[in-house]
N, CA, C and O of each residue as an XYZ file, in Angstrom:
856
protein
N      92.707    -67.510    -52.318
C      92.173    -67.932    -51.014
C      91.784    -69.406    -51.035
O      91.718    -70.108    -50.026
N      91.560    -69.765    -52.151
C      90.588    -71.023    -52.110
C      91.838    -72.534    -52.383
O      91.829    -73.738    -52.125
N      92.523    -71.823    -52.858
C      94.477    -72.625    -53.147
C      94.858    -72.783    -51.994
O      95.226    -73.951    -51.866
N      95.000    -72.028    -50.773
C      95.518    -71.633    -49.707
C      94.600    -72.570    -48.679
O      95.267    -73.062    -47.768
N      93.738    -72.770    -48.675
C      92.540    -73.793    -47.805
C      93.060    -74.762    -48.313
O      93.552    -75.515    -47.472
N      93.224    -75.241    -49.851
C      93.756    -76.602    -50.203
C      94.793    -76.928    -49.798
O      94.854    -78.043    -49.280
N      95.913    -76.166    -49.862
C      97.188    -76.651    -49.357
C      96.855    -76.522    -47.886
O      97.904    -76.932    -47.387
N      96.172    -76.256    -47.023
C      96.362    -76.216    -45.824
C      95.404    -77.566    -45.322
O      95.556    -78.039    -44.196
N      94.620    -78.001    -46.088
C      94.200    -79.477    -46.059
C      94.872    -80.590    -46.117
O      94.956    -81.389    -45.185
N      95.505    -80.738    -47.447
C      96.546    -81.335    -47.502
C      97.716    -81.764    -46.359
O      98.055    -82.870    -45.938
N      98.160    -80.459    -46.061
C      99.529    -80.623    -45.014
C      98.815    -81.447    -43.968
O      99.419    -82.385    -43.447
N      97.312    -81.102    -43.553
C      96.459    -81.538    -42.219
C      96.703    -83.347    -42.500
O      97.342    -84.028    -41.698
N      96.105    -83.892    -43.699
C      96.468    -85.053    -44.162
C      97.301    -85.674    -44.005
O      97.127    -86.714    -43.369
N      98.724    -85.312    -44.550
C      99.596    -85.675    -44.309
C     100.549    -86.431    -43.006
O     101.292    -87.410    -42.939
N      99.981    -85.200    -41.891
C     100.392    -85.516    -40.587
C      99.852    -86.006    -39.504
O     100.290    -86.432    -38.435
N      98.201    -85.787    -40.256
C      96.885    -87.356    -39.734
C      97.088    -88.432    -39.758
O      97.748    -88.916    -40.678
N      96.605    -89.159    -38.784
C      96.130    -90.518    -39.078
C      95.165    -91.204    -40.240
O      94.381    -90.293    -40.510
N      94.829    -92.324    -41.050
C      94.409    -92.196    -42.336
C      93.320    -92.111    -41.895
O      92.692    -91.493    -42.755
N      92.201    -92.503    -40.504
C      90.910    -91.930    -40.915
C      90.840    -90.312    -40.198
O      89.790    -89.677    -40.305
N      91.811    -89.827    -39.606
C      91.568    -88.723    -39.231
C      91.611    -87.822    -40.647
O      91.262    -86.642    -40.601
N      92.009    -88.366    -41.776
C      92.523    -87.357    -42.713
C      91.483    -87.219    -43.723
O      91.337    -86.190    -44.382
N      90.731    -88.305    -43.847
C      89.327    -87.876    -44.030
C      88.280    -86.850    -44.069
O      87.575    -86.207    -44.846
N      88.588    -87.059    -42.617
C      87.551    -86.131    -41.675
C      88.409    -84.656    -41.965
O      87.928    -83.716    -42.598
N      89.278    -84.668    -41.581
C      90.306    -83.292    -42.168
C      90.034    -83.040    -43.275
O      89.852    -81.843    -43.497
N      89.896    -83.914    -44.339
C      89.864    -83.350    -45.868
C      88.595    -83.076    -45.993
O      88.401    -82.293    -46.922
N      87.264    -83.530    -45.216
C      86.117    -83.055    -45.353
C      85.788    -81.414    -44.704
O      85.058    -80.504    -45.098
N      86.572    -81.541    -43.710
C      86.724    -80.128    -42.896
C      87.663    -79.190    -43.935
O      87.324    -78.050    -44.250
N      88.523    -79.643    -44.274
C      89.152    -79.107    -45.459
C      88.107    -78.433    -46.259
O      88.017    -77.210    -46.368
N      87.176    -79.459    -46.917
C      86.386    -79.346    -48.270
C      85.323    -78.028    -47.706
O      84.912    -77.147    -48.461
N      85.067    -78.096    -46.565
C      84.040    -77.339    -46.042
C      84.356    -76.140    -45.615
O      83.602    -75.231    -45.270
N      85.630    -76.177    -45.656
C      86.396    -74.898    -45.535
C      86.546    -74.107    -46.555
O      86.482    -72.880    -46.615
N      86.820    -75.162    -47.634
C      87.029    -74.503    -48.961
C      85.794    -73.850    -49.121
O      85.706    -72.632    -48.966
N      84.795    -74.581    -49.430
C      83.618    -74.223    -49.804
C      83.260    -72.915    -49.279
O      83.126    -71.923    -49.994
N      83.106    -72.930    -48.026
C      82.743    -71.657    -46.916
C      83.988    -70.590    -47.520
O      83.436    -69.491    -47.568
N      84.943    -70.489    -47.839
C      85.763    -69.763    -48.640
C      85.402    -68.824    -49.803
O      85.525    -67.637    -50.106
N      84.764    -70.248    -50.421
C      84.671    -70.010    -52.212
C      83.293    -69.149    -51.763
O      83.050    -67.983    -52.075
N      82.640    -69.850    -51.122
C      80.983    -68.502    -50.902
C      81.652    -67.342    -50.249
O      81.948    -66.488    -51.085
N      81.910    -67.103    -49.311
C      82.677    -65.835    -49.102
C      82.942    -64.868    -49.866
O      82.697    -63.673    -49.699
N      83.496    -65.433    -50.789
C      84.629    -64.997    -51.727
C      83.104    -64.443    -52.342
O      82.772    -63.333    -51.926
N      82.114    -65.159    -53.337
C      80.965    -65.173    -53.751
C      80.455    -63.910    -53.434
O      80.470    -62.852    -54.063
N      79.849    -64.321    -51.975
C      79.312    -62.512    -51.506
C      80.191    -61.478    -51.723
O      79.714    -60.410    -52.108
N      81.518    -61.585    -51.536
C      82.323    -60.308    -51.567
C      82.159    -59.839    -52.909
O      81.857    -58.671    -53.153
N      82.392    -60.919    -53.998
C      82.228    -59.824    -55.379
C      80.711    -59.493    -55.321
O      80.415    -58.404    -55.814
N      79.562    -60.334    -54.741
C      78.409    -59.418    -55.011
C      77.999    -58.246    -54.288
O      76.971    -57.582    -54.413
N      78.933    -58.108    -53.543
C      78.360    -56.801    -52.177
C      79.458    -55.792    -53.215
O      79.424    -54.633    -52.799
N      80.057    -55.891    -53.990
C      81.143    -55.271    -54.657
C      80.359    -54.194    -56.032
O      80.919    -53.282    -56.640
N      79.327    -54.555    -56.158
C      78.769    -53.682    -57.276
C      77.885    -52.643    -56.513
O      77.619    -51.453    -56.681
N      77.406    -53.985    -55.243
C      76.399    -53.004    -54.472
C      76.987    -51.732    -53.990
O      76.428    -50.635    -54.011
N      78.704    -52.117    -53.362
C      79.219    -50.846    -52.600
C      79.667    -49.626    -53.530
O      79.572    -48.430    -53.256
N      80.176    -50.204    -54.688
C      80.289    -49.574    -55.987
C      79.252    -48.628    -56.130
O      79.329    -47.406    -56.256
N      78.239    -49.396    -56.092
C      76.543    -48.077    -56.671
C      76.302    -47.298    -55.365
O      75.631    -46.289    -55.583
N      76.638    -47.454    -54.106
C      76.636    -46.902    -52.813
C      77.999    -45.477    -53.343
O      77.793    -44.263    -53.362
N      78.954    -46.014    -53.609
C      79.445    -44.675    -53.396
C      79.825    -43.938    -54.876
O      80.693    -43.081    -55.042
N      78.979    -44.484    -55.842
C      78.683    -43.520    -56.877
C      77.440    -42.971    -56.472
O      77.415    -41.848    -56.975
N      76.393    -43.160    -55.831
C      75.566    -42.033    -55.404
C      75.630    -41.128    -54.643
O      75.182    -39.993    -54.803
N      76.637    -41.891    -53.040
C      77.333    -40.980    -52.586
C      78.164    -39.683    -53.058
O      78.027    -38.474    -52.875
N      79.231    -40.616    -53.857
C      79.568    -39.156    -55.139
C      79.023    -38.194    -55.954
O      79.392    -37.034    -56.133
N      78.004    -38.867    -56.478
C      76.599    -38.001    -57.116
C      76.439    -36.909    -56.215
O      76.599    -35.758    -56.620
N      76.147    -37.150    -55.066
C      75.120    -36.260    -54.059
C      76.319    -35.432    -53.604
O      76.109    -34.238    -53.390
N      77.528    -35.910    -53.432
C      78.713    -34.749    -52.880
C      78.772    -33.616    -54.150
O      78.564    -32.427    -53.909
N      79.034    -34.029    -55.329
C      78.967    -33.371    -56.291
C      77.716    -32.527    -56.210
O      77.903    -31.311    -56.175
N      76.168    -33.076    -56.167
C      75.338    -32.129    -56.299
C      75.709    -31.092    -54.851
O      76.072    -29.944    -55.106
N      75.645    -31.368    -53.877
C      75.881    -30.443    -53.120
C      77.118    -29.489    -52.960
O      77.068    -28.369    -52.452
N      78.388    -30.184    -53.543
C      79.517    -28.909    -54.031
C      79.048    -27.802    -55.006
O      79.596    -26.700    -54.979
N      78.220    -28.030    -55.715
C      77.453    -27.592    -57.104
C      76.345    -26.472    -56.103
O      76.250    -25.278    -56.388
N      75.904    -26.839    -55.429
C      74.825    -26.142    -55.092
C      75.506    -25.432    -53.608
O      74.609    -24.888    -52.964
N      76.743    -25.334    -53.005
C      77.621    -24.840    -52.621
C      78.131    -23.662    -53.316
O      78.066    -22.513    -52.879
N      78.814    -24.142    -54.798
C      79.438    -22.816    -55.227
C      78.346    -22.037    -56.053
O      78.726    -21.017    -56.627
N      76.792    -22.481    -56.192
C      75.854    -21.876    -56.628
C      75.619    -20.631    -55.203
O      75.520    -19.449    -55.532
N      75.539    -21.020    -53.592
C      75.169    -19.790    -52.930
C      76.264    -19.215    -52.577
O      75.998    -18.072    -52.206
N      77.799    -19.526    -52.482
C      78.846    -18.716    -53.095
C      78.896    -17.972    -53.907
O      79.477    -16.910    -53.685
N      78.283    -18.237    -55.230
C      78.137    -17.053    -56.382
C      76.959    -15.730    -55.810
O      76.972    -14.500    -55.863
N      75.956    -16.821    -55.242
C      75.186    -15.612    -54.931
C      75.588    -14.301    -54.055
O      75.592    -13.081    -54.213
N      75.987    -15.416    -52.853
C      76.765    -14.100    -51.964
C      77.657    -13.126    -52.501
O      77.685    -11.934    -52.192
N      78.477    -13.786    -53.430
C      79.697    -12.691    -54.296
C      78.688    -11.495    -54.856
O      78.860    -10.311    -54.570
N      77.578    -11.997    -55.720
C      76.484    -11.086    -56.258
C      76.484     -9.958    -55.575
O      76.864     -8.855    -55.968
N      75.732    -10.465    -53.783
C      75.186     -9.438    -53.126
C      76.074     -8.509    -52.599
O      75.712     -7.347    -52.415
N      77.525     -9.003    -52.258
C      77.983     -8.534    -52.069
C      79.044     -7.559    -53.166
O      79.928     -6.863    -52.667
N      78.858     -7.603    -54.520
C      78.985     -6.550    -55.590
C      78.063     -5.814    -55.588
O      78.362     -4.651    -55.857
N      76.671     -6.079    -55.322
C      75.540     -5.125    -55.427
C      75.804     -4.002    -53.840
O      75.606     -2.792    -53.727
N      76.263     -4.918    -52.905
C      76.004     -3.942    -51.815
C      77.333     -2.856    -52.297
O      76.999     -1.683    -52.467
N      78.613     -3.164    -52.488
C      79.628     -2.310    -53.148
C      79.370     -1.187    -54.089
O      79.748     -0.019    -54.190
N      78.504     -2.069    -54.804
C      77.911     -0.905    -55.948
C      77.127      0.342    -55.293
O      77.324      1.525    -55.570
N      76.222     -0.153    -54.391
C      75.388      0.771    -53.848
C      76.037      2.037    -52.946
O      75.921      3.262    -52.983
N      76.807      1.048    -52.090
C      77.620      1.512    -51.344
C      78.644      2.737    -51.810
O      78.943      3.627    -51.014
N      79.008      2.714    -52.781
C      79.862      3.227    -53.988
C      79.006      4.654    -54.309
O      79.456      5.786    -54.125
N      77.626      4.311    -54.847
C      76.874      4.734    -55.637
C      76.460      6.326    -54.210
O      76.507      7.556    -54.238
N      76.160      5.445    -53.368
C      75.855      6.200    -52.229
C      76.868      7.345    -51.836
O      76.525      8.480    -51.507
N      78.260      6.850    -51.925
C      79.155      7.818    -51.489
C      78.859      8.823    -52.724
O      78.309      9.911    -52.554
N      79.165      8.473    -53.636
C      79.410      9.201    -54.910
C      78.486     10.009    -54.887
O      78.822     11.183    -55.041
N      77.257      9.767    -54.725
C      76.102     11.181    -53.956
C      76.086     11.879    -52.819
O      75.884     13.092    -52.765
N      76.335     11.021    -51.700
C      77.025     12.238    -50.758
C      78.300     13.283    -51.492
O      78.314     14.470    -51.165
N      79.120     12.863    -52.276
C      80.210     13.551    -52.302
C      80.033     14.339    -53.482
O      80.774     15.299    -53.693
N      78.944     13.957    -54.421
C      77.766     15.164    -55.628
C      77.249     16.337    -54.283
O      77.596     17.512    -54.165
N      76.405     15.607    -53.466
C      75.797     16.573    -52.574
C      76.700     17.553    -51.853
O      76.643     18.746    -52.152
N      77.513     17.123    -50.939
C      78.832     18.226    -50.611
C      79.474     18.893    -51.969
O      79.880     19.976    -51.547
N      79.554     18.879    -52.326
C      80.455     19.404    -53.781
C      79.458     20.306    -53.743
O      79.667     21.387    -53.192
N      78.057     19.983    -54.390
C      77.452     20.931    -54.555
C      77.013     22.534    -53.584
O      76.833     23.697    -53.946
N      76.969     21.716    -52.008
C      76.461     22.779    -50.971
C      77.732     23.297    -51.169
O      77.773     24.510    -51.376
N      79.378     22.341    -51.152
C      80.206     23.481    -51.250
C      80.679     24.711    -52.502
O      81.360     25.732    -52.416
N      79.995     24.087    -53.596
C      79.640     25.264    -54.718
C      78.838     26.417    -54.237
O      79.280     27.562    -54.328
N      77.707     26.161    -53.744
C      76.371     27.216    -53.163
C      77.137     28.294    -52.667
O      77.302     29.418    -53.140
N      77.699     27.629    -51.356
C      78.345     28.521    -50.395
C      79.301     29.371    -50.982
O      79.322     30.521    -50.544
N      80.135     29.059    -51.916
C      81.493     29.682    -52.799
C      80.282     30.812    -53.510
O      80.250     32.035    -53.651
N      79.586     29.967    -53.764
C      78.590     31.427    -54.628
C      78.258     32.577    -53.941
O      78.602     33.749    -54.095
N      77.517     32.019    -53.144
C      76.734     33.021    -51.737
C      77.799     33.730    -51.002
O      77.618     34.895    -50.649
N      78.961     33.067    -50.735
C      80.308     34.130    -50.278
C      80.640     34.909    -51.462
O      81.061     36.027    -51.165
N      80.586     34.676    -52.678
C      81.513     35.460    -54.122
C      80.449     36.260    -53.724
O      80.999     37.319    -53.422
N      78.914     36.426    -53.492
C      77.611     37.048    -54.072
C      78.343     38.376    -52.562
O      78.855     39.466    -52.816
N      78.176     37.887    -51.379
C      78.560     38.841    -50.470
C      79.719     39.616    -50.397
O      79.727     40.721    -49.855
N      80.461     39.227    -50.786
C      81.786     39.744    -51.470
C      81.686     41.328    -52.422
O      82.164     42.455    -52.287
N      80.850     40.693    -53.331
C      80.424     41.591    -54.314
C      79.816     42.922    -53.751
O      80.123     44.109    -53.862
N      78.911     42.291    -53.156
C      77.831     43.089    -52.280
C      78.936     43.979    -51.300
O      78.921     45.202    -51.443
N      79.369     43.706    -50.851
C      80.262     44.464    -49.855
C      81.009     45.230    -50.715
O      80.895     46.453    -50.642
N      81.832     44.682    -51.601
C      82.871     45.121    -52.095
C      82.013     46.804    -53.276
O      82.637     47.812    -53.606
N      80.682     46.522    -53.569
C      79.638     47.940    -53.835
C      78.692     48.246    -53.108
O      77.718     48.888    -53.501
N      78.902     47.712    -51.636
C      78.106     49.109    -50.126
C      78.331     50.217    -50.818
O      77.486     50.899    -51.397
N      80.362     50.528    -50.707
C      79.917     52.238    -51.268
C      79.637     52.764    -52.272
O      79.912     53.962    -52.341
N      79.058     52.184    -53.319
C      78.486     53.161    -54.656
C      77.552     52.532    -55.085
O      77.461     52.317    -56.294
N      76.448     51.996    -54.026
C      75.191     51.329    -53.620
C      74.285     52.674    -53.953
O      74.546     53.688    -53.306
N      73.109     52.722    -55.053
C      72.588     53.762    -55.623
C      71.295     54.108    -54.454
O      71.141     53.306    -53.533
N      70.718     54.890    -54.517
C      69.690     55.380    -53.448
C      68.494     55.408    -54.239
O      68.876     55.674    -55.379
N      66.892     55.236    -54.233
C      66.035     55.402    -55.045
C      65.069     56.480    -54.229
O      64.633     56.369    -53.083
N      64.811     57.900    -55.481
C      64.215     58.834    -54.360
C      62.860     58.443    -55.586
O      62.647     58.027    -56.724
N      62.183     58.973    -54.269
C      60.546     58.720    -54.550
C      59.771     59.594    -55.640
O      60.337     60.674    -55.473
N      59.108     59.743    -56.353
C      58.567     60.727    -57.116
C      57.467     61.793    -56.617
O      56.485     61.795    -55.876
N      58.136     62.649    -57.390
C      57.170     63.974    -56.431
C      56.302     64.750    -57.331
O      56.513     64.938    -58.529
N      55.384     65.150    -56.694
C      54.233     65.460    -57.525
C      53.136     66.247    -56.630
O      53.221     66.633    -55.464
N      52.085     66.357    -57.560
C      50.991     67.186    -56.643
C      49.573     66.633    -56.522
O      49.270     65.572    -57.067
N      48.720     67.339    -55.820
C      47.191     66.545    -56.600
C      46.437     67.884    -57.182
O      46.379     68.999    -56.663
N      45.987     67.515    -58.182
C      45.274     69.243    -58.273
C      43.513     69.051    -58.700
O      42.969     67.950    -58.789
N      43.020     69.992    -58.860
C      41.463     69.452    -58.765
C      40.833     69.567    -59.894
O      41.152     70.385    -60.757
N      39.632     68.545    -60.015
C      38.912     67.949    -61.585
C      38.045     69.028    -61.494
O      37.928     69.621    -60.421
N      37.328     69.412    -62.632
C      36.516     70.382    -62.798
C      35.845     69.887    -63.961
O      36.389     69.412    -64.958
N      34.295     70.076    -63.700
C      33.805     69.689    -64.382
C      32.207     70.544    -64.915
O      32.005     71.479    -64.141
N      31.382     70.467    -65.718
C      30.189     71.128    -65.925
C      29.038     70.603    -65.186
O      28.626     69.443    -65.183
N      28.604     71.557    -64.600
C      27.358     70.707    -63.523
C      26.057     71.412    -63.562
O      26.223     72.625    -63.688
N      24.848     71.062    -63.498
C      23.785     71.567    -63.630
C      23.092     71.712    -62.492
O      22.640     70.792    -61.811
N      22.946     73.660    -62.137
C      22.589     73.818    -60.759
C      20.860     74.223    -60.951
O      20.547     75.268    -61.523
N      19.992     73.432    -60.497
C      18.719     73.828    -60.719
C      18.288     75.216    -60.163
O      18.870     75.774    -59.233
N      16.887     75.866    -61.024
C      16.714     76.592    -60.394
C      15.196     76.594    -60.638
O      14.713     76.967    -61.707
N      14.409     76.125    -59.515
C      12.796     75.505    -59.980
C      12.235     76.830    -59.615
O      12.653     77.531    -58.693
N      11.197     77.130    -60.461
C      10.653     78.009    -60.639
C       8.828     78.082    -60.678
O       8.271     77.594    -61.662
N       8.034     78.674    -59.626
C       6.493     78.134    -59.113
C       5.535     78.904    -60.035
O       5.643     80.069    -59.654
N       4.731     78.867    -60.960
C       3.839     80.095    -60.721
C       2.373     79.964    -60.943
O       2.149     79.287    -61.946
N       1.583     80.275    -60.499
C       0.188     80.581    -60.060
C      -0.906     80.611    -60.473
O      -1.631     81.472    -59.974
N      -1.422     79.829    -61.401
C      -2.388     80.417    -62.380
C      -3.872     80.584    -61.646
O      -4.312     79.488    -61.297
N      -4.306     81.141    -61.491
C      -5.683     81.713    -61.056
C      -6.574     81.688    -62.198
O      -6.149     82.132    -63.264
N      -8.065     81.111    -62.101
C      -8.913     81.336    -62.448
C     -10.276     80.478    -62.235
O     -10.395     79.267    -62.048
N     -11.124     81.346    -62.311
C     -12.751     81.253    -61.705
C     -13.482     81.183    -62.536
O     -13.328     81.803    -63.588
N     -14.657     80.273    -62.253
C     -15.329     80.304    -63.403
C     -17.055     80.058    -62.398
O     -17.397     79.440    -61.390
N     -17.715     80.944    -63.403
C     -19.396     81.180    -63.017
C     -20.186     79.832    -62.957
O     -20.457     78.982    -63.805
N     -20.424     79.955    -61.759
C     -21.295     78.542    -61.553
C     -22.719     78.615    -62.249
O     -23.413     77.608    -62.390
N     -23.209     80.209    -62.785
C     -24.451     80.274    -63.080
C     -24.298     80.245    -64.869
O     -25.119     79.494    -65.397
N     -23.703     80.702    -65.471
C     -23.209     80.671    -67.307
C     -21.762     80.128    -67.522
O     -21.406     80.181    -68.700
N     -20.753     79.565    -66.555
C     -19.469     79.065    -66.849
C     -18.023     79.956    -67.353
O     -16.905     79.539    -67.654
N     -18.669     81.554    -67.288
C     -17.758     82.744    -67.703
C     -16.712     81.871    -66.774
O     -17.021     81.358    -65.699
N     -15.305     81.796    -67.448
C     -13.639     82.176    -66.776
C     -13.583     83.258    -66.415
O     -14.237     84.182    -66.899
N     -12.699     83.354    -65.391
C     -11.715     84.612    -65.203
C     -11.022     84.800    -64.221
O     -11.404     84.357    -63.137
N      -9.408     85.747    -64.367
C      -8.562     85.179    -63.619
C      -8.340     86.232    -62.334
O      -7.477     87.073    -62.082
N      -9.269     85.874    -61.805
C      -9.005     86.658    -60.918
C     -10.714     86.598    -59.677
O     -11.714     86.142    -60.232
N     -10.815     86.875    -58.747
C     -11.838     86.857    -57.857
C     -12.466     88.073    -57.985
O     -13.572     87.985    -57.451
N     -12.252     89.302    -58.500
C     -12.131     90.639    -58.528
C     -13.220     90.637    -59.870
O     -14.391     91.016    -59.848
N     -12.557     90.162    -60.879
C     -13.375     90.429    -62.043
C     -14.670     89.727    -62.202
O     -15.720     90.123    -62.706
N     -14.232     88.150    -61.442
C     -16.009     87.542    -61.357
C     -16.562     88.323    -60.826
O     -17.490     88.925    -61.365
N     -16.037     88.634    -59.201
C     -17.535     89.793    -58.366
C     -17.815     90.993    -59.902
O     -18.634     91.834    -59.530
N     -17.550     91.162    -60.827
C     -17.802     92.548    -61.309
C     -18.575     92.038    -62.089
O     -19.497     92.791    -62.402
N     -18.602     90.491    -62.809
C     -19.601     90.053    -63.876
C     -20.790     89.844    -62.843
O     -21.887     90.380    -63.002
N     -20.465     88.982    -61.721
C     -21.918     88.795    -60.604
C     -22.489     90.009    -60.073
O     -23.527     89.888    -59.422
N     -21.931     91.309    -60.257
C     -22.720     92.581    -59.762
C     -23.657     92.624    -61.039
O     -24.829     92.248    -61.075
N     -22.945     93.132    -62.034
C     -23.578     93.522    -63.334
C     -24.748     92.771    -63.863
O     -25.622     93.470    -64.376
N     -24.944     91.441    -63.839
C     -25.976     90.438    -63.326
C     -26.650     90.263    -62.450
O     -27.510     89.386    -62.535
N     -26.490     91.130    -61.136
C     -27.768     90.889    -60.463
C     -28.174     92.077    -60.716
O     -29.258     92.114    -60.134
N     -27.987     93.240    -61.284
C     -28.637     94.383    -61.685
C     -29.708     94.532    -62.635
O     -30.636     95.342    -62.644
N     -29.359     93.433    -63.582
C     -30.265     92.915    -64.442
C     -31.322     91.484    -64.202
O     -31.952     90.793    -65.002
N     -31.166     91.437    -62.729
C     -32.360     90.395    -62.034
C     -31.703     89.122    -62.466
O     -32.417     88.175    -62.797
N     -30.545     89.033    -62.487
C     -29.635     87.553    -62.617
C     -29.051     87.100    -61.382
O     -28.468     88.066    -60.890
N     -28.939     86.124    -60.679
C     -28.245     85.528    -60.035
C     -26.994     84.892    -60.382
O     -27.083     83.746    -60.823
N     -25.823     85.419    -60.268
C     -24.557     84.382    -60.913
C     -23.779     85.170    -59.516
O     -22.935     86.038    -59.744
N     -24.139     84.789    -58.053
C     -23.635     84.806    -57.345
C     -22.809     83.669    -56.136
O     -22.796     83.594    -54.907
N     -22.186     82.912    -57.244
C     -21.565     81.720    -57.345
C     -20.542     81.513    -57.923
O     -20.500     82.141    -58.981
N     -19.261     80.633    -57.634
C     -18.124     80.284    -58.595
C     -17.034     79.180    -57.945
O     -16.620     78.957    -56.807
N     -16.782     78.589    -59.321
C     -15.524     77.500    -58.916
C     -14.414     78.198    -59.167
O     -14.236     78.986    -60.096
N     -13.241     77.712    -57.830
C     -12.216     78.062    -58.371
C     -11.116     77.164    -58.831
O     -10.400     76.504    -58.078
N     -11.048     77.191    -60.035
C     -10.383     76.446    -60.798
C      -8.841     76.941    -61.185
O      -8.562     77.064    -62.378
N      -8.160     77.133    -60.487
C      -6.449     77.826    -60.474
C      -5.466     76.495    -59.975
O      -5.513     75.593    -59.138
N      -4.792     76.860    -60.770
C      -3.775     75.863    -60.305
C      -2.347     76.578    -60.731
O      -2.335     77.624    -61.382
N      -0.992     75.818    -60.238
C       0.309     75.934    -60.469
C       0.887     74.876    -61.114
O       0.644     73.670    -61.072
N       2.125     75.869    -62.041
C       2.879     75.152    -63.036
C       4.057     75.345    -62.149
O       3.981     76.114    -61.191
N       5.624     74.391    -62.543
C       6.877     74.655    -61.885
C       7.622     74.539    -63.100
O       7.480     73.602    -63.887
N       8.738     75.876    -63.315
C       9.732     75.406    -64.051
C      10.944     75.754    -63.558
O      11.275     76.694    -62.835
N      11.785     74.551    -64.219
C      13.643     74.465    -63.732
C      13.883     75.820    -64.605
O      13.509     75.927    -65.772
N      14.466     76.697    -63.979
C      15.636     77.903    -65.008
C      16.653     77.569    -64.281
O      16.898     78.654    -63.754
N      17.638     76.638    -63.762
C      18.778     76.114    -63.695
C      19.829     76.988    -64.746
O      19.648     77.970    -65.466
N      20.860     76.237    -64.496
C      22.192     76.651    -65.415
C      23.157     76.155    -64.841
O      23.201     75.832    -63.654
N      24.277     76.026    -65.897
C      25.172     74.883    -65.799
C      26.439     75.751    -65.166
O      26.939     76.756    -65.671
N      26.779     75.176    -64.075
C      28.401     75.953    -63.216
C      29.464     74.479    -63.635
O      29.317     73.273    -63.836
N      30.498     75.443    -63.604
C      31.807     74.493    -63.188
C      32.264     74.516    -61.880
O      32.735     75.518    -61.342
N      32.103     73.162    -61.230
C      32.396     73.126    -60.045
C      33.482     71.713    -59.912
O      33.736     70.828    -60.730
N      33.910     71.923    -58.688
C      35.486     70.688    -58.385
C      34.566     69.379    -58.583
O      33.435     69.313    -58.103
N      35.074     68.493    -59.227
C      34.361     67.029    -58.862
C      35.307     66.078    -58.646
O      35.077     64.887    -58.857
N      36.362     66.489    -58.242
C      37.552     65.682    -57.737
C      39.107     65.720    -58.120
O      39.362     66.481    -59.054
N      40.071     65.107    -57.622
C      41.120     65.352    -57.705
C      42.135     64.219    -58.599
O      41.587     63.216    -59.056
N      43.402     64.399    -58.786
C      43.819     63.855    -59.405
C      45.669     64.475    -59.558
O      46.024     65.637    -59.755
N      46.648     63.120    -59.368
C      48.059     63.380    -58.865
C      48.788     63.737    -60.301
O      48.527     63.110    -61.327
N      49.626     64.699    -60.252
C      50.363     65.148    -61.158
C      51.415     64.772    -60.456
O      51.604     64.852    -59.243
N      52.489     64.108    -61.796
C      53.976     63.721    -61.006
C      54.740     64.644    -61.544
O      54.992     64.484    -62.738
N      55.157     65.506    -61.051
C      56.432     66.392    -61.303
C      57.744     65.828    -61.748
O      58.211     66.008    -62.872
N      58.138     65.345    -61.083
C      59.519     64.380    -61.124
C      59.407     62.917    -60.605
O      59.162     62.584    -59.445
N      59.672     61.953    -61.872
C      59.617     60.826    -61.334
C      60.197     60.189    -61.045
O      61.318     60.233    -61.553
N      59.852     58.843    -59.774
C      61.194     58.525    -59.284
C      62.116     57.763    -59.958
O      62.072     56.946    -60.877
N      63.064     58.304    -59.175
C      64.646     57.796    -60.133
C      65.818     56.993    -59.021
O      65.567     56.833    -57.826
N      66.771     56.663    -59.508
C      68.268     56.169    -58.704
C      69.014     57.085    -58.852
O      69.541     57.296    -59.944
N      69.244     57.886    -57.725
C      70.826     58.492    -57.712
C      72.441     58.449    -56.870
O      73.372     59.141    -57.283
């Protein structure tokens, strides 16, 4: 560039007048100059644009990077949802399998059942009786009796009976005694002459035949 201003000074010279060519070669020189700085900034804006689009590049890179980082993730979720998804059928299709096992059973089970309605056994009940407890029992039999006796209020003679005092109180007042007086002191004893009966005191089932299947 800066060759190219010179020769283009020059030619200006040439076809000038001698003080116009001066002034041309100074316009020349100032051309050059304004050239050569030009030129100057361009290589220094040249490292600057340089470090401009290596950071630029940096940052495309980090963000391709952190691009195929939530790409991977999504692939993830979307193996996990497959898996599940998968996992899920595969239990519905455990679960049917199974109700359709049940049912194969429960039809084989009715099957069976039908197929022995007729030699289906009958259960008869057991038969028997009740018959009655007997036991030893003690039937009382209370028994009262009377004891009589009197006694002299005047000497304390006993005796059992009202009959025989009057006969001691006669015989005493004959002999100028008074024993025309008396307590009566009698009383009653009770005794049990009971005896022991066998009588029912309850019942109790005898099984004759017990129940069976026929």
């Amino acid at each position: 560039m800066r060759t190219k201003a010179i020769i283009v000074a020059l030619l200006v010279c040439l076809s000038a007048p001698q003080l116009g060519c001066a002034s041309v070669a100074k316009q020349g020189s100032g051309s050059t100059e304004r050239a050569a700085t030009a030129v100057k900034n361009k290589d220094k804006k040249k490292p600057s644009e340089e470090k401009a689009a290596q950071t630029s590049g940096t940052k495309n890179e980090e963000k391709k990077e952190s691009d195929d980082k939530d790409q991977k993730s999504d692939d993830s979720k979307k193996e996990d949802n497959k898996s599940s998804d998968s996992s899920k059928s595969d239990s519905k299709g455990d679960s049917s399998q199974s109700k359709q096992n049940s049912g194969n059973s429960q039809g084989s089970g009715s099957n069976n059942s039908s197929s022995n309605g007729g030699s289906q056994k009958k259960w008869v009940a057991e038969q028997g009786h009740w018959e009655t407890d007997y036991s030893q029992v003690w039937v009382p039999n209370v028994v009262y009796t009377r004891h009589e006796r009197y006694i002299c209020s005047a000497c304390g003679a006993s005796f059992d009976s009202i009959a025989a005092w009057s006969a001691h109180s006669d015989a005493m007042w004959e002999q100028g005694q008074d024993h025309g007086a008396y307590i009566n002191d009698s009383y009653t004893t009770s005794e049990d002459q009971g005896h022991y009966e066998q009588k029912a005191t309850g019942q109790h089932w005898v099984v004759d035949v017990a129940g069976h299947w026929e």
